[in-house]
C-alpha positions in Angstrom: 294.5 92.6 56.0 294.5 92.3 51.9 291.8 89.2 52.4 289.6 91.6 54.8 289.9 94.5 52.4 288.7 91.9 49.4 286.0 90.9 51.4 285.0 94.5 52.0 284.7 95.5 48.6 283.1 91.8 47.9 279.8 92.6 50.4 279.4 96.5 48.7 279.2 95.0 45.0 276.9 92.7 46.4 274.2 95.4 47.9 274.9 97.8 44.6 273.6 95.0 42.8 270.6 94.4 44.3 267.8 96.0 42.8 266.5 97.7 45.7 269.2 99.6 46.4 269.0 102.3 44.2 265.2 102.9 44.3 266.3 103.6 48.0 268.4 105.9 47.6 266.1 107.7 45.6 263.5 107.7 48.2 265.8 109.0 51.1 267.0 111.6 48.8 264.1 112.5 48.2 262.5 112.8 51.6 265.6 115.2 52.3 264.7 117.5 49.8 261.1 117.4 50.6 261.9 117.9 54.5 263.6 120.7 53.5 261.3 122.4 51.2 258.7 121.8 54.2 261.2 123.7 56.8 261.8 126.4 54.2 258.2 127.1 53.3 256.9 126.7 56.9 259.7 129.4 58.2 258.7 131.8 55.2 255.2 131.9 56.6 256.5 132.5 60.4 259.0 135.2 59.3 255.8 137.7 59.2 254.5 136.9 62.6 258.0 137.4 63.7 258.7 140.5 62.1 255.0 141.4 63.6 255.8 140.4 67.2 259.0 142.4 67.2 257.4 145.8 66.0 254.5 145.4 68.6 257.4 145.0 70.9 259.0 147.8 70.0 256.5 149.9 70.1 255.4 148.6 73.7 259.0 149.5 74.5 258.6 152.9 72.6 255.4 153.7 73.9 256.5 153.2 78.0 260.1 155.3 76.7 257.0 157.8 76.0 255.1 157.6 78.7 257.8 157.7 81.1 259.5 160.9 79.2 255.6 162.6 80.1 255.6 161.6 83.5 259.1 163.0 84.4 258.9 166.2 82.4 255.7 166.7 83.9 257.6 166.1 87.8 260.1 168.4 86.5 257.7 171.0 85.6 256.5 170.9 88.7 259.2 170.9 90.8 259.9 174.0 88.4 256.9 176.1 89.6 258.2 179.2 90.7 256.1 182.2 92.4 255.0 184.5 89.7 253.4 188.4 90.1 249.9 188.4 89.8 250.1 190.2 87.0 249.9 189.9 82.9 253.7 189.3 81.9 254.1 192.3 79.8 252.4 194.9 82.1 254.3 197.3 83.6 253.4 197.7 87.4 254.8 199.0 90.8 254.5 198.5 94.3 252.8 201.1 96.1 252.1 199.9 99.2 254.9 197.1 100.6 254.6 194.1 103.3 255.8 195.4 106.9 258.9 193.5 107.6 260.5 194.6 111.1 263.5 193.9 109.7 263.5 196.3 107.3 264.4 200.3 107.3 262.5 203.1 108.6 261.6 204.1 104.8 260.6 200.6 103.6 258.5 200.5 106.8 256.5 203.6 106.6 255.8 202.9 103.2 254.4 199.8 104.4 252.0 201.3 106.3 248.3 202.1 105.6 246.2 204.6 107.0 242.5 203.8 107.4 240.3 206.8 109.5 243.3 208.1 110.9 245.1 204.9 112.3 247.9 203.0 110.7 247.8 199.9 110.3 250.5 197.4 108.8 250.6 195.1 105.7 250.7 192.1 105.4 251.1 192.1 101.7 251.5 194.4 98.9 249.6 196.9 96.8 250.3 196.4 93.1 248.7 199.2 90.9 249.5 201.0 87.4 250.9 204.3 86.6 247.6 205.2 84.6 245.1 203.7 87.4 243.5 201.5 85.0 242.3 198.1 85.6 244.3 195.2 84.6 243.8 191.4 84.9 244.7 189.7 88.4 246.6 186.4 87.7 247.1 183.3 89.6 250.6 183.7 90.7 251.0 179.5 91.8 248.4 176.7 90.1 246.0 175.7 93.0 242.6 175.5 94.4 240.2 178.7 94.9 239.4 177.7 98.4 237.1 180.4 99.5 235.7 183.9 97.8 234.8 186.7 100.2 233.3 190.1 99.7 234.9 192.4 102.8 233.9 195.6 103.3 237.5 196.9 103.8 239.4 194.7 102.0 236.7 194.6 98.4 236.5 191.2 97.0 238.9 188.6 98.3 239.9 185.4 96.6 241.6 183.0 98.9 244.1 180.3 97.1 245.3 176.8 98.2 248.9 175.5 97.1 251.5 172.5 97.7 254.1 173.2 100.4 251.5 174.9 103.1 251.3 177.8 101.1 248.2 180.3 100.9 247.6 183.5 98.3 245.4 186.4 99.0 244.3 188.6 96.2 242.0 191.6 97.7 240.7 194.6 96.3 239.4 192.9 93.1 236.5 194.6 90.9 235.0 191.8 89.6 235.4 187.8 90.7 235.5 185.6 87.3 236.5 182.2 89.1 234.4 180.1 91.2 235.2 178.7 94.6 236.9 174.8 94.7 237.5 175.6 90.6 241.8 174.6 89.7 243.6 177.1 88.2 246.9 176.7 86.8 249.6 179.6 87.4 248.6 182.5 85.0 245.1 182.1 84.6 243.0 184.8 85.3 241.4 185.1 88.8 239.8 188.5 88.4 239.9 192.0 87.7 242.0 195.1 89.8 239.6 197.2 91.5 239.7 199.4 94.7 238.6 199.0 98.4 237.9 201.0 101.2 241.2 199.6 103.1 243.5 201.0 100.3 241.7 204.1 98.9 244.9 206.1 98.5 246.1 203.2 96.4 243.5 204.0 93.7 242.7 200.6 91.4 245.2 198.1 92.4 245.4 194.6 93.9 246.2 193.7 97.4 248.7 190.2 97.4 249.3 188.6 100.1 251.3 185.3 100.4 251.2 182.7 103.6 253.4 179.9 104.6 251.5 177.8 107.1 249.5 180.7 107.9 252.1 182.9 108.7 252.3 186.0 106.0 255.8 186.5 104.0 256.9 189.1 102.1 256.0 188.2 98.5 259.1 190.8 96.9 261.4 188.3 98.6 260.0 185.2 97.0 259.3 186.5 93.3 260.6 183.8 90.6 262.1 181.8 93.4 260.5 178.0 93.6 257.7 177.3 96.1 260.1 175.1 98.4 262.5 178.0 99.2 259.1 180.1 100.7 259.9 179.8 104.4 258.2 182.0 106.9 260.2 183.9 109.1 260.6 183.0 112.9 257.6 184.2 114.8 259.3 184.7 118.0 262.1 186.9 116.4 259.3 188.4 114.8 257.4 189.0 118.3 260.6 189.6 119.8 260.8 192.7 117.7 257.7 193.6 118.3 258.3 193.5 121.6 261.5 195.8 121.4 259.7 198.2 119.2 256.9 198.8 121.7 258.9 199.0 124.8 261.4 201.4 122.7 257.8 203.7 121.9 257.1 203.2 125.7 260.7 204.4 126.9 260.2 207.4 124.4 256.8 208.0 126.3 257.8 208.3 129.5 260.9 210.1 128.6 258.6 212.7 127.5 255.9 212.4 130.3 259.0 212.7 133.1 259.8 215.5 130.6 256.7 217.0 131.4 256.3 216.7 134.6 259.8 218.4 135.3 259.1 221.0 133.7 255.9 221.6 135.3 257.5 221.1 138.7 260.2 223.9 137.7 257.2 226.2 136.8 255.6 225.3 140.2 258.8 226.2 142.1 259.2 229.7 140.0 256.2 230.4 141.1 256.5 229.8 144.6 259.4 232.1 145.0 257.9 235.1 143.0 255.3 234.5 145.5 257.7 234.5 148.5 259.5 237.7 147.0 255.7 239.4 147.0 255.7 238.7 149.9 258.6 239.9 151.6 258.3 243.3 149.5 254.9 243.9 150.8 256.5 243.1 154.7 259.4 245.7 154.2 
């Protein structure tokens, strides 16, 4: 073991004498250092380009984060829409004429009648108007499409409305039109101005609204600030059905009275009869 360990140090003095040896250590340390100042110098000028590629993509990230925020606030705004009066926010207003609902009282029904050359007819809408009868701005009470402009002779100027969810508006009665027909309007913009009609004359200036679900008119009082989804039109053969009853109740009434009538004139008839037979035996005696 001692003879290997001589031999050992023996072969090391031998290559530190050589005269190569040291020059090449030299040259390997110094290819180290200049491989490292290489790696240091090249990863300074990539730490920029790094730093770059990062930001851009943050902000990518950032900007989709954005984009995405839009898109769903926008959704939510939408799903938001609730049906407004078609009236300026801050002016105060009242229903004089309401929607005929067979449902509803004897009170709320006659008031929802309108008499036009001495019929009634019923509403299908309301009449908005103002305590001081003076004209005000008509508002779009849903965003949606002006799908057709009409000038009735009854009904004034009408301005017919398209809306998501099958749903219709009606604004009559206007004084003067200032949209045009397949123009989009958002909720709240101005359609027109109040005016009056033939239909409504009593009413005075006002605006006639009328809201439809799939064709079928609802009463807009019951739908005010709710959102368009919960607008449901009500059954149409409850509705008929009521109808129906209504009528054959008037009916009943009308023949009460007629059989009524007809007694009565029969009793008459038979009063007169036996005064005549009492004449008659009189005048025999």
């Amino acid at each position: 073991m001692e003879e290997n360990k001589n031999v050992s140090k023996k072969s090391w003095k031998r290559v530190f004498k050589k005269k190569w040896f040291f020059p090449a250590v030299y040259l390997a340390v110094a290819a180290l250092l200049l491989t490292g100042v290489l790696w240091y110098q090249n990863a300074i000028n990539q730490a920029p380009n790094i730093a770059e590629d990062m930001e851009n993509q943050l902000n990518d990230l950032a900007g989709d984060q954005e984009g995405q925020d839009q898109e769903d606030a926008t959704t939510v705004m939408q799903q938001q829409e609730v049906l407004m009066m078609p009236v300026p926010e801050d002016l105060q207003v009242e229903i004089v004429t309401k929607f005929y609902d067979y449902g509803a009282d004897a009170a709320d029904q006659e008031q929802a009648l309108i008499l036009h050359q001495n019929k009634f007819y019923q509403s299908d809408g309301i009449a908005i108007s103002t305590s001081d009868q003076q004209s005000f701005d008509v508002k779009a009470s849903l965003s949606g499409k002006i799908a057709e402009i009409e000038q009735d002779p009854l009904l004034g100027n009408v301005v017919k409305m398209e809306h998501e969810e099958g749903l219709t508006t009606y604004y009559a009665s206007l004084g003067e039109v200032l949209v045009e027909e397949g123009s989009q309007l958002k909720q709240g913009e101005t359609i027109g101005t109040a005016g009056q009609n033939m239909m409504g004359k009593d009413n005075g200036v006002h605006v006639h609204f009328e809201v439809r679900k799939d064709g079928i008119p609802v009463n807009p009082e019951n739908f005010i600030n709710q959102p368009i989804h919960k607008i449901v039109a009500p059954d149409q053969s409850e509705k008929d059905k009521e109808a129906t009853e209504e009528d054959t109740d008037q009916g009943t009434e009308e023949n009460a009275d007629e059989n009524e009538n007809k007694q009565e004139d029969e009793d008459e008839a038979n009063e007169t009869d036996s005064g005549n037979q009492s004449s008659s035996a009189m005048e025999h005696a």
